[in-house]
C-alpha positions in Angstrom: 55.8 77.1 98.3 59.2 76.4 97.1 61.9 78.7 95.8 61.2 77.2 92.4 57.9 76.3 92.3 57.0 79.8 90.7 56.4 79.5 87.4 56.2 83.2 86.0 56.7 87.2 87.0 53.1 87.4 86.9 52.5 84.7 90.2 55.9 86.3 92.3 53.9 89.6 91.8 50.6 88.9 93.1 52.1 86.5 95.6 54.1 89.6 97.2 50.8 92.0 96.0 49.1 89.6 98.5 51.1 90.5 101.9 51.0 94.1 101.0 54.0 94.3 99.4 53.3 96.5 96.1 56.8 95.9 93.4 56.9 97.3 90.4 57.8 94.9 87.4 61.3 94.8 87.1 61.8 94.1 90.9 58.9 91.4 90.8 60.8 89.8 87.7 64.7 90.5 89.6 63.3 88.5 92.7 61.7 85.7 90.1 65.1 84.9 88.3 66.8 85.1 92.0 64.8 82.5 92.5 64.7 80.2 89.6 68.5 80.6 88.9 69.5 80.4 92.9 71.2 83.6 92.7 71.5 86.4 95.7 69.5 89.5 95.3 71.7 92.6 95.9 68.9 95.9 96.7 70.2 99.5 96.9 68.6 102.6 97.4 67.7 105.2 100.5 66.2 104.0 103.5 63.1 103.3 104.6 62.2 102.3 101.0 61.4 98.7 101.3 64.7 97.0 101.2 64.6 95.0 103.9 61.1 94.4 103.8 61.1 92.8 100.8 63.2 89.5 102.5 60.4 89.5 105.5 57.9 89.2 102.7 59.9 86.8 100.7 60.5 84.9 103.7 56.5 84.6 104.9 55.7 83.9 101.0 58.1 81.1 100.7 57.0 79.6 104.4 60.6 79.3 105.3 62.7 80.6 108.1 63.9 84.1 107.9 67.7 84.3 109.4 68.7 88.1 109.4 72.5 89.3 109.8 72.8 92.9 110.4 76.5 94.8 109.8 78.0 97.0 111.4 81.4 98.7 111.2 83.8 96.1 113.1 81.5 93.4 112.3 83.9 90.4 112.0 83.9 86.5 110.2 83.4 84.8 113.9 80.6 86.8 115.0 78.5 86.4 111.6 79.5 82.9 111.9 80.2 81.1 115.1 81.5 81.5 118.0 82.4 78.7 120.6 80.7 78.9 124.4 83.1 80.3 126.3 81.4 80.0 129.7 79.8 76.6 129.4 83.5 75.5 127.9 85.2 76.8 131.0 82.8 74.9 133.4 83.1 71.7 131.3 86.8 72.0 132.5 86.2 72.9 135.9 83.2 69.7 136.5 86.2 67.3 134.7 88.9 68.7 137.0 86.3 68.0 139.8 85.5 64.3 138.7 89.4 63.6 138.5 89.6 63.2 135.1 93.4 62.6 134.2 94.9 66.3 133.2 95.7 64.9 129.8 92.2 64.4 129.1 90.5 67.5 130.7 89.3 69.7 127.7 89.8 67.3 125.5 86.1 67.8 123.9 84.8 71.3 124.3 85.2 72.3 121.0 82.8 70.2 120.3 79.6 70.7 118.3 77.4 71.0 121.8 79.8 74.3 122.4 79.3 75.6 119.4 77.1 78.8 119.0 75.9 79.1 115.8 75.9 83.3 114.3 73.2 84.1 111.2 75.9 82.6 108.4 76.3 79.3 109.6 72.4 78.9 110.9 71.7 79.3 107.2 74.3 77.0 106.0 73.4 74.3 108.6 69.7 75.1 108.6 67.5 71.6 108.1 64.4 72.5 107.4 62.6 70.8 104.4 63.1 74.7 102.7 65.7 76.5 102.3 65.8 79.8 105.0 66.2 83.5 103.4 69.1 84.5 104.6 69.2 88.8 105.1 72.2 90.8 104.9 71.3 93.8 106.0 73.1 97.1 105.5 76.7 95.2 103.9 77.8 99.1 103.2 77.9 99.4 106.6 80.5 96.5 107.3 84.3 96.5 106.6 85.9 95.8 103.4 87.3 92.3 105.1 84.3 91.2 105.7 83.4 92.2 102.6 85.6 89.3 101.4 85.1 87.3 103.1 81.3 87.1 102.7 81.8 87.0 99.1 84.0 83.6 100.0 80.8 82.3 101.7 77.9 83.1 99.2 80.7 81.5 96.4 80.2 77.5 97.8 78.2 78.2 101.1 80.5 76.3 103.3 83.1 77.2 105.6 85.4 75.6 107.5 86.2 75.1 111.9 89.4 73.8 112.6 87.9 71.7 115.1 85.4 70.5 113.2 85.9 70.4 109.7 84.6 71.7 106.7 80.3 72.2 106.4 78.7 72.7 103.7 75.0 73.7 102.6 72.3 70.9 102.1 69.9 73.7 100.4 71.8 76.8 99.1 70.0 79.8 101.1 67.3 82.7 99.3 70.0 85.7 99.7 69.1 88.9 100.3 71.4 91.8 100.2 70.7 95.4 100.9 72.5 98.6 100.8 71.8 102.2 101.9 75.1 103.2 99.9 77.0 105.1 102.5 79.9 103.3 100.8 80.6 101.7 97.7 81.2 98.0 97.3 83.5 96.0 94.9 82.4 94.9 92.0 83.2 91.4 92.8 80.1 90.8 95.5 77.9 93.0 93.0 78.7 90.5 90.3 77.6 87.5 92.2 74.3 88.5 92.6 71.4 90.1 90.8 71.0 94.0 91.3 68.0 96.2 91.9 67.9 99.9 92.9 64.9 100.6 94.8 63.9 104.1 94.4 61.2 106.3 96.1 57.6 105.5 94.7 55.5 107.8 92.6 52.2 109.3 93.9 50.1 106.2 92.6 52.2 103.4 94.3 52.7 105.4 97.1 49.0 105.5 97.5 48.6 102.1 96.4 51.2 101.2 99.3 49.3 103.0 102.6 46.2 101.2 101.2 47.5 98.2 101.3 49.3 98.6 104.5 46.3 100.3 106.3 42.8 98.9 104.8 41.3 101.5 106.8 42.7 104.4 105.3 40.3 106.8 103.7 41.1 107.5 100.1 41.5 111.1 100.4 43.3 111.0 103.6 45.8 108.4 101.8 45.8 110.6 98.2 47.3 113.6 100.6 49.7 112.1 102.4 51.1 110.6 99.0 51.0 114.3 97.1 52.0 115.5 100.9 55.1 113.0 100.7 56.0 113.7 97.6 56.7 117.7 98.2 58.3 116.9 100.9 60.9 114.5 99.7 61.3 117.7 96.9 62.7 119.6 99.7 66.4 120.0 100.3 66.7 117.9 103.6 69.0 116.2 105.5 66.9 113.0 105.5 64.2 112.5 103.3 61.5 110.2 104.4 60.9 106.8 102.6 57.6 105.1 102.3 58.3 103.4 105.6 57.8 106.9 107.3 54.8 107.4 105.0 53.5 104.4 106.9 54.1 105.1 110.3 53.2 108.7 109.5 49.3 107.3 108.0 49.0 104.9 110.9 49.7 108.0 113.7 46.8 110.0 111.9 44.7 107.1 112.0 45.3 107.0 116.0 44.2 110.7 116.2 40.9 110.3 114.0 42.2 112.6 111.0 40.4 112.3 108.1 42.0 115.6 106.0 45.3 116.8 106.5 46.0 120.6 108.0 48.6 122.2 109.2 47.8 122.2 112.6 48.3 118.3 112.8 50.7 117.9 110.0 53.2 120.3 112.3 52.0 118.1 115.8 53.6 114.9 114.0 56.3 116.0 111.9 58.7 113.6 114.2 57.2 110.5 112.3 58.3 111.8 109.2 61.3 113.7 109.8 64.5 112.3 112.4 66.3 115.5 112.1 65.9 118.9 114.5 67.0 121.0 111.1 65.1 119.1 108.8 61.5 119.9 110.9 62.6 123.8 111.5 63.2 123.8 107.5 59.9 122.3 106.8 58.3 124.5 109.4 60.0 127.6 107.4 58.7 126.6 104.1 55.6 127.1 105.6 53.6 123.6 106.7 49.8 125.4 105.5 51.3 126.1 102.2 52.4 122.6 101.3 49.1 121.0 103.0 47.2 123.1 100.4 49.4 122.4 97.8 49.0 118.6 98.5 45.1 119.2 98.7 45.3 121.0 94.9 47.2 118.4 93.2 44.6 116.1 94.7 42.0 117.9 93.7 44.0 118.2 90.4 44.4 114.7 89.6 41.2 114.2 90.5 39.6 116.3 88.1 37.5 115.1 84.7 39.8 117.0 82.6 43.0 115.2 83.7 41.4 111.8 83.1 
């Protein structure tokens, strides 16, 4: 399936729905003008919330190639876009010295397209297959304000120009996917060229909706406590609260160990999937782990009740 071969909210919904990707409406109808307009798709919000899952998915529902790009502070134009073969150039020189090639000549084709390396940017511009790749930038916040820039340059025409080589420019303009955990605030000029979503922690229902989806052989109670479990949790004042892809992990690690029914005694054996941080786990230990495993267990029991219906 093509970029533009979806005709409605409705079929981008159930086609993510379908590889276990649960959106809500407005980010289902976001990613469905993305696509019919050709416009990039800028997410923010915590992590672990589904940011950068959203492009895998996008990427296996389109059939396309996905080509990821993760910044860094430091991250600069020639690594996210080419770089030329050092080695193999300087042993091009050394086999033409060898084969007494005239010393006016030696070199005179490594930069060349067969030394070129090709970085995520210009794989996606160059990229010939017969649809266009989804190309992820991952974590922009966490790259410099030059590159900033200099992406923005990029995702404005997608082509660039090498000295040596000239100017290329895209055959199929890439499905762009940019993502933010906000440890910095971007300029309004990258935010402007694409189409913004914040993706926010999900309620009980979706959470619930999510680990069943994720793990088929979840038991429904088992999956109904870790979303009310979750969802106390996150209400704590941590260093680092979990997102759904901890919620995940979290459900699949019980599964390993046979749990059916949450208790304290195993909730406090794998508070590491849940929680990165040695404070955050001593201040969930403090609030007291059998208190909030009840308390997860009576607002199961409580939604669950005829006279909340």
């Amino acid at each position: 399936m093509s970029p533009t071969d979806f005709t409605s909210i409705d079929q981008v919904e159930a086609a993510l729905t379908e590889r276990r990707y649960i959106p809500d409406r407005a980010l289902a109808t976001t990613v469905f003008l993305a696509l019919r307009l050709g416009k990039p798709i800028f997410l923010e919000g915590e992590p672990g919330v589904g940011k950068t899952e959203l492009a895998k998915v996008l990427a296996d529902t389109l059939d396309t190639e996905l080509i990821r790009l993760q910044c860094y502070e430091g991250l600069d134009m020639h690594t996210a876009l080419y770089e030329w073969n050092y080695p193999r150039q300087m042993l091009e020189v050394r086999l033409q010295e060898a084969r007494g090639i005239d010393k006016e000549r030696i070199g005179a084709d490594i930069f060349s397209e067969d030394y070129l390396l090709e970085r995520p940017l210009l794989k996606a511009i160059r990229h010939s297959g017969s649809k266009p790749p989804v190309l992820l930038i991952d974590e922009i916040d966490r790259s410099d304000e030059e590159f900033e820039a200099f992406l923005l340059e990029v995702l404005s025409d997608f082509q660039v120009s090498i000295p040596e080589i000239g100017t290329i420019t895209a055959h199929q303009v890439p499905v762009v996917v940019l993502t933010s955990n906000r440890t910095r605030e971007l300029h309004d000029a990258l935010k402007r060229r694409c189409l913004y979503h914040w993706i926010d922690y999900p309620d009980v229902q979706k959470e619930i909706e999510i680990v069943a989806a994720r793990l088929p052989g979840i038991e429904d109670d088992l999956a109904r406590q870790l979303a009310f479990f979750m969802q106390r949790v996150r209400g704590e004042d941590l260093y680092k609260r979990p997102g759904i892809a901890e919620t995940i992990d979290w459900a699949g690690a019980l599964l390993a160990l046979g749990t059916s029914e949450l208790d304290a005694g195993t909730v406090d054996a794998t508070l590491g999937c849940i929680l990165k941080y040695k404070g955050d786990i001593e201040k969930l230990q403090t609030a007291g782990l059998e208190k909030l495993v009840d308390e997860a267990r009576d607002a199961q029991a409580f939604a669950e009740s005829p006279t909340t219906r």
